[in-house]
VMD Tcl script that builds the backbone (N, CA, C; Angstrom):
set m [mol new atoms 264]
animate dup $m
set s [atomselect $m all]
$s set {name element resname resid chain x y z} {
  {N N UNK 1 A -12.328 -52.105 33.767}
  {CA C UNK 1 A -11.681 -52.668 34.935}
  {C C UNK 1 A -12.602 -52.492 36.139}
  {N N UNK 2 A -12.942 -53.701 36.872}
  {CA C UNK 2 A -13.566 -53.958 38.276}
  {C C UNK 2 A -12.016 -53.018 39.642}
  {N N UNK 3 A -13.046 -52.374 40.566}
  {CA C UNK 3 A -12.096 -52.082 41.293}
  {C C UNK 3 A -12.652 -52.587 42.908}
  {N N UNK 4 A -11.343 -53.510 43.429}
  {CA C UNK 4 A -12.033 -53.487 45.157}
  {C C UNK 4 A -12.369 -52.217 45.758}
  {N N UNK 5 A -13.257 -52.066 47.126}
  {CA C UNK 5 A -12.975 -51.054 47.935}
  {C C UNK 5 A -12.125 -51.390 48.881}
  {N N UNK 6 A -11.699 -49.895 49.610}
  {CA C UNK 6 A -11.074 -49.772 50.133}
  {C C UNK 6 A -10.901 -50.472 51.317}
  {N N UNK 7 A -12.210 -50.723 52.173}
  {CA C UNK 7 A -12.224 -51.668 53.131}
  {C C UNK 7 A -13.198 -53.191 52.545}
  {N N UNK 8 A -12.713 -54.686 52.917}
  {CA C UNK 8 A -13.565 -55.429 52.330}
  {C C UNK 8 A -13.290 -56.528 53.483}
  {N N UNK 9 A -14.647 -56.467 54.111}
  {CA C UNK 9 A -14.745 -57.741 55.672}
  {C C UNK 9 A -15.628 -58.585 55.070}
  {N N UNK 10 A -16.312 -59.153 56.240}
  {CA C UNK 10 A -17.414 -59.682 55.887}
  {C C UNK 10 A -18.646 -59.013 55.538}
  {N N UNK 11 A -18.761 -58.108 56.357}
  {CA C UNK 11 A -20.029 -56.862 56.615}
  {C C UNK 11 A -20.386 -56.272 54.941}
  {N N UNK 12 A -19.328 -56.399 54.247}
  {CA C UNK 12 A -19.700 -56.029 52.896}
  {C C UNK 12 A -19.173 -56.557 51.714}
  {N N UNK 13 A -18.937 -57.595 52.156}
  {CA C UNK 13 A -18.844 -59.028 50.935}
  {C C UNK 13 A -20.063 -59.226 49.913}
  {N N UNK 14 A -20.932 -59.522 50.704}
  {CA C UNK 14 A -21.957 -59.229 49.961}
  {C C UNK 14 A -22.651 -57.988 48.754}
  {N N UNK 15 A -22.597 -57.078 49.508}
  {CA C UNK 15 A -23.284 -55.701 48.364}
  {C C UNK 15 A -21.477 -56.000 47.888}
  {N N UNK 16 A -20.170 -56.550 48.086}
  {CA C UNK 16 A -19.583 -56.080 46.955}
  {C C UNK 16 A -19.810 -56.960 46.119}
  {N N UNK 17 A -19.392 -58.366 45.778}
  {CA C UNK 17 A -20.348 -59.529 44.983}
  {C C UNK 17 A -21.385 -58.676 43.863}
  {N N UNK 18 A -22.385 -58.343 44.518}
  {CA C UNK 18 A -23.355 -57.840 43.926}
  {C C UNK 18 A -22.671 -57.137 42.858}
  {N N UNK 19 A -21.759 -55.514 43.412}
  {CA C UNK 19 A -21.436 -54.440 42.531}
  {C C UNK 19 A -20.449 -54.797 41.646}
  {N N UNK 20 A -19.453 -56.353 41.934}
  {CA C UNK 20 A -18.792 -56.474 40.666}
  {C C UNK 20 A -19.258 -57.274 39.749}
  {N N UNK 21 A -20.501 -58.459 40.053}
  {CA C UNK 21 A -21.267 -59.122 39.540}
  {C C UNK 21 A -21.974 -58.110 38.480}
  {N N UNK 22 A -22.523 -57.397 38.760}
  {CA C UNK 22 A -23.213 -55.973 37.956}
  {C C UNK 22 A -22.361 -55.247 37.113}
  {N N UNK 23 A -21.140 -55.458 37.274}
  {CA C UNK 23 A -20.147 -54.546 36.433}
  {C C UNK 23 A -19.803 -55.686 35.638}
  {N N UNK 24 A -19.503 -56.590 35.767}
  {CA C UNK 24 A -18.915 -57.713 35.269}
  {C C UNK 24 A -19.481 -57.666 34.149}
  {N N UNK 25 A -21.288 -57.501 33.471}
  {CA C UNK 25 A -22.028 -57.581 32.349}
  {C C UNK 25 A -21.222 -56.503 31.357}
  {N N UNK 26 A -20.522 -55.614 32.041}
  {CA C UNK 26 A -20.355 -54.738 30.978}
  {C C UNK 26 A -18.651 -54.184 30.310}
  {N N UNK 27 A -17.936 -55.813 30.826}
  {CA C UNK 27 A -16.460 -55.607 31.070}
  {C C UNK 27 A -16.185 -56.795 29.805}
  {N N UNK 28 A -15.210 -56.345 28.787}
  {CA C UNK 28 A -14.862 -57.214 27.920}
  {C C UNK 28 A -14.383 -58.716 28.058}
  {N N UNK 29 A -13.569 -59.478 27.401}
  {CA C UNK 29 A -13.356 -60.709 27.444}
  {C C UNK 29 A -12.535 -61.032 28.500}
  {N N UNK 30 A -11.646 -60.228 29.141}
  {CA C UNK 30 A -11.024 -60.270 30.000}
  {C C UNK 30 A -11.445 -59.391 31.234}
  {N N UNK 31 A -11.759 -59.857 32.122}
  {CA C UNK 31 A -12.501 -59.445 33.595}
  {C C UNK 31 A -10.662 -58.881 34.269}
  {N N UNK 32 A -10.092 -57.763 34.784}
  {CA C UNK 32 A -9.329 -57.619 35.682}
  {C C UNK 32 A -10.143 -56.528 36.771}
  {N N UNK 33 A -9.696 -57.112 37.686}
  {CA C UNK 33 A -10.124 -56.740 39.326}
  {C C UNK 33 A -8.702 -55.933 39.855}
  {N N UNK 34 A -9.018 -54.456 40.122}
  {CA C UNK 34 A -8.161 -54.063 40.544}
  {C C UNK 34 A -8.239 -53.625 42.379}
  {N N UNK 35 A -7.344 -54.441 43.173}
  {CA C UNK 35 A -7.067 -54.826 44.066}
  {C C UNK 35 A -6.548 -54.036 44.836}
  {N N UNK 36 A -5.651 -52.608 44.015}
  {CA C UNK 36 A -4.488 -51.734 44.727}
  {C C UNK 36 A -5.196 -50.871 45.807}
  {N N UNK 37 A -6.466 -50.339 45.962}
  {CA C UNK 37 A -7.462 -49.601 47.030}
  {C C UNK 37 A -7.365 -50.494 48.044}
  {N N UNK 38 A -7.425 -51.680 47.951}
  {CA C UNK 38 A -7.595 -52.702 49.196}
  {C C UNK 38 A -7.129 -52.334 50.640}
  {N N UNK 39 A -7.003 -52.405 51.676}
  {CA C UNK 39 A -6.026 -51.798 52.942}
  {C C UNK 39 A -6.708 -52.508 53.925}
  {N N UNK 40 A -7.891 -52.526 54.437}
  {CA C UNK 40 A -8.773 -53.273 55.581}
  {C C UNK 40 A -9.409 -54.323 54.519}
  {N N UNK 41 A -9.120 -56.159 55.207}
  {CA C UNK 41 A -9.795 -57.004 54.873}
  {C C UNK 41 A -9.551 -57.538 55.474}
  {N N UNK 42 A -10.396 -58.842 55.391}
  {CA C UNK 42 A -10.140 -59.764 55.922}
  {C C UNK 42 A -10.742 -61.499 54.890}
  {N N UNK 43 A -10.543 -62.649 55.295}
  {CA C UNK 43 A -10.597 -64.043 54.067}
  {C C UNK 43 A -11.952 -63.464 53.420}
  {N N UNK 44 A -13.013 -62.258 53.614}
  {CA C UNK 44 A -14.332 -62.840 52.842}
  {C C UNK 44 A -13.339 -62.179 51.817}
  {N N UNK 45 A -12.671 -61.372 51.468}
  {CA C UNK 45 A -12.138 -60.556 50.065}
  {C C UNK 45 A -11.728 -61.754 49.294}
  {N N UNK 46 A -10.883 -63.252 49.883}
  {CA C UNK 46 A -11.039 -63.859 48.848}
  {C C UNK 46 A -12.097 -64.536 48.326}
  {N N UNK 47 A -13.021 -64.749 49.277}
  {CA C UNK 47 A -14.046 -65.417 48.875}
  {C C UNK 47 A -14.872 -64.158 47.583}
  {N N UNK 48 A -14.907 -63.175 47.913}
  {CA C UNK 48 A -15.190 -62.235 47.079}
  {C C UNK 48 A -14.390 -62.275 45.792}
  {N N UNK 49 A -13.528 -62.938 45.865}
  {CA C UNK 49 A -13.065 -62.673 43.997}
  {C C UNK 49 A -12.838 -64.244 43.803}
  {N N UNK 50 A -13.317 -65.333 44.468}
  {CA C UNK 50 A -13.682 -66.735 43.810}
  {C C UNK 50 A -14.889 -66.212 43.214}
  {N N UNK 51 A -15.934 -65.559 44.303}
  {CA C UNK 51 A -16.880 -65.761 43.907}
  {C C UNK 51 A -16.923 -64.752 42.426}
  {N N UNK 52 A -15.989 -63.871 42.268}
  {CA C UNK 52 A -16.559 -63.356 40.813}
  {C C UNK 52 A -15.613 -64.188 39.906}
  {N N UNK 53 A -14.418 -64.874 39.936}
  {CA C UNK 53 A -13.527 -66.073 39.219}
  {C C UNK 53 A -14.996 -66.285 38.642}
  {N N UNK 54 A -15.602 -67.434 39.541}
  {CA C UNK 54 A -16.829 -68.267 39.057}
  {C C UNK 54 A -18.043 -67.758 37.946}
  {N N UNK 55 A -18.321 -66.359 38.144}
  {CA C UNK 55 A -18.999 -65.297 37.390}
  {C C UNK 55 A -18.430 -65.535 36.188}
  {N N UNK 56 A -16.860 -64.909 36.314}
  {CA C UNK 56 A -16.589 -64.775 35.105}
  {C C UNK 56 A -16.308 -66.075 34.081}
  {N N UNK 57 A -15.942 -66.907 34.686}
  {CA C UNK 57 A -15.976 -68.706 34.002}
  {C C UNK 57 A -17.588 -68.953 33.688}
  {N N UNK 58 A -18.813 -68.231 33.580}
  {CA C UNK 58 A -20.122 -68.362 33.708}
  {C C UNK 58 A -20.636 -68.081 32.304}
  {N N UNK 59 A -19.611 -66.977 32.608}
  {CA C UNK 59 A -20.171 -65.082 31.447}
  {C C UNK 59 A -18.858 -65.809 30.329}
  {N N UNK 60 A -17.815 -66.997 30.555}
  {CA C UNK 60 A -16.983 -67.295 29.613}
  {C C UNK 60 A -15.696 -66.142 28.925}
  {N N UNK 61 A -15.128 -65.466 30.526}
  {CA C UNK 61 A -14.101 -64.505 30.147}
  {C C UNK 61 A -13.237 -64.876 31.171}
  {N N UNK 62 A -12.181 -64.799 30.805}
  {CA C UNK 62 A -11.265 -64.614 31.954}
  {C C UNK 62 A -11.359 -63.802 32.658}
  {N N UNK 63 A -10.191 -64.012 33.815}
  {CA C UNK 63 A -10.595 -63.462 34.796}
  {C C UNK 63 A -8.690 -63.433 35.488}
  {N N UNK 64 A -8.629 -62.027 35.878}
  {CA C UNK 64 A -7.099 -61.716 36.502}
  {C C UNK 64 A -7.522 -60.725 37.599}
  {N N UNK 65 A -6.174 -60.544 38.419}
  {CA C UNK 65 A -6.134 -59.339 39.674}
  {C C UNK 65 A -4.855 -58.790 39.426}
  {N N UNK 66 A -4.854 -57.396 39.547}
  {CA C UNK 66 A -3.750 -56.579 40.035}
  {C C UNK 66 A -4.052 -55.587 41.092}
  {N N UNK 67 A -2.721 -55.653 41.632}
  {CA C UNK 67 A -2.527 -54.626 42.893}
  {C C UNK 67 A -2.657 -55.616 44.046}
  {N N UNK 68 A -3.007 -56.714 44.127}
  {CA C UNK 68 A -3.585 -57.732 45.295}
  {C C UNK 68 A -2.136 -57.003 46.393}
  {N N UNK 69 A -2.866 -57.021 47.526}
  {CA C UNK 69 A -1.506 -56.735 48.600}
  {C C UNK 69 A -1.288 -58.109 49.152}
  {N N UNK 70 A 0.006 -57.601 49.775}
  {CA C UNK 70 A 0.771 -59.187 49.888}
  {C C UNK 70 A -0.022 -59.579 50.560}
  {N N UNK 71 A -0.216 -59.211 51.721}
  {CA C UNK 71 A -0.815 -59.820 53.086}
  {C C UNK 71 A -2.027 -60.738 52.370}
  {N N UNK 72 A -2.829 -60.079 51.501}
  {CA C UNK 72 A -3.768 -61.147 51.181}
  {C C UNK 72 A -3.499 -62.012 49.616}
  {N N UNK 73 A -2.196 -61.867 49.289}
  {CA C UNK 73 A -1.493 -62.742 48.275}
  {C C UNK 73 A -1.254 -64.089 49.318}
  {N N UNK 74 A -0.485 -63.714 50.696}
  {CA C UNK 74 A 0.034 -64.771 51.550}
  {C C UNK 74 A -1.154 -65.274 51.920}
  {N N UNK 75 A -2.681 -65.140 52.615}
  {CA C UNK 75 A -3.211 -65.727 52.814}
  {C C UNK 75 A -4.024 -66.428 51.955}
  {N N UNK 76 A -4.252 -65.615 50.832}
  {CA C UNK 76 A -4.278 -67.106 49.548}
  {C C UNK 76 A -3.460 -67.754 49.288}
  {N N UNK 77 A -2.304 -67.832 49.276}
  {CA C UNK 77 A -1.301 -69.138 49.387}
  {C C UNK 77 A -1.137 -70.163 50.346}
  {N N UNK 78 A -1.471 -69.776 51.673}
  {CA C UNK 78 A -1.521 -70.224 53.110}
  {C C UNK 78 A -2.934 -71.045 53.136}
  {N N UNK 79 A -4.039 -70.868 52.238}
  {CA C UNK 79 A -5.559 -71.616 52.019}
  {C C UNK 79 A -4.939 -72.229 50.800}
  {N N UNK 80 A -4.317 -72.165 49.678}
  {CA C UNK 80 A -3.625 -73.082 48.952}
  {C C UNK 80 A -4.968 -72.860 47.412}
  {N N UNK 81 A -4.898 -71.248 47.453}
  {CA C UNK 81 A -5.788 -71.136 46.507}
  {C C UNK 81 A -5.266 -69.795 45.501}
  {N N UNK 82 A -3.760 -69.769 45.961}
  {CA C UNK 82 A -3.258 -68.351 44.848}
  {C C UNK 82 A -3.251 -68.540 43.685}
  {N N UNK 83 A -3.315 -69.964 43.100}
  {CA C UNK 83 A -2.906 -70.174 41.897}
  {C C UNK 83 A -4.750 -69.732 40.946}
  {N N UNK 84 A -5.426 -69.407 41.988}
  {CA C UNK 84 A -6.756 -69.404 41.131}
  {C C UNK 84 A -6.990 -67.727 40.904}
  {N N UNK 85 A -6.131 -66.545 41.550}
  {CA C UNK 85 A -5.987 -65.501 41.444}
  {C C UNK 85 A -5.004 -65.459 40.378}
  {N N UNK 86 A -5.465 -65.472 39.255}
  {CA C UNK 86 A -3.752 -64.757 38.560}
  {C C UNK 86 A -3.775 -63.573 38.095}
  {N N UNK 87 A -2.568 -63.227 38.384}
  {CA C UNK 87 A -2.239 -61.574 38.423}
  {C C UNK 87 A -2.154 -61.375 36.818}
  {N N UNK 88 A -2.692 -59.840 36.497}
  {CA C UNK 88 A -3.226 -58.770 35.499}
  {C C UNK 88 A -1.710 -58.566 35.406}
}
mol reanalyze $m
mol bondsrecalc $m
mol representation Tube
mol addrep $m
């Protein structure tokens, strides 16, 4: 299991990308991202788990989230992109 950190802005979208991209090589057929650490973010966190969705549709595994907090459940619904997060 992939885990967010605790804080995820823009400022570290990037090195995170990287660290679940890197973990991702070594996570079975099913990729889950665990979300429940989350507390400070802001939209790059979703862009941060399209961008590993896309990884994992790459590497040919699925791909789920648990723990997502609402606040950023609602603003993926509000961009009209929750249905591409599906929950673990």
């Amino acid at each position: 299991m992939l885990s967010l950190p605790a804080t995820l802005t823009h400022e570290q979208a990037k090195a995170c990308v990287k660290q679940l991209t890197d973990g991702l090589r070594s996570e079975a057929a099913q990729v889950v991202v665990d979300a429940a650490k989350l507390r400070h973010f802001d939209s790059s966190a979703l862009a941060v788990l399209l961008e590993l969705r896309r990884e994992c549709a790459r590497a040919g595994k699925r791909f789920a989230v648990q723990g997502l907090p609402s606040r950023l459940l609602d603003l993926a619904k509000l961009y009209g992109i929750s249905g591409l997060l599906p929950s673990a």
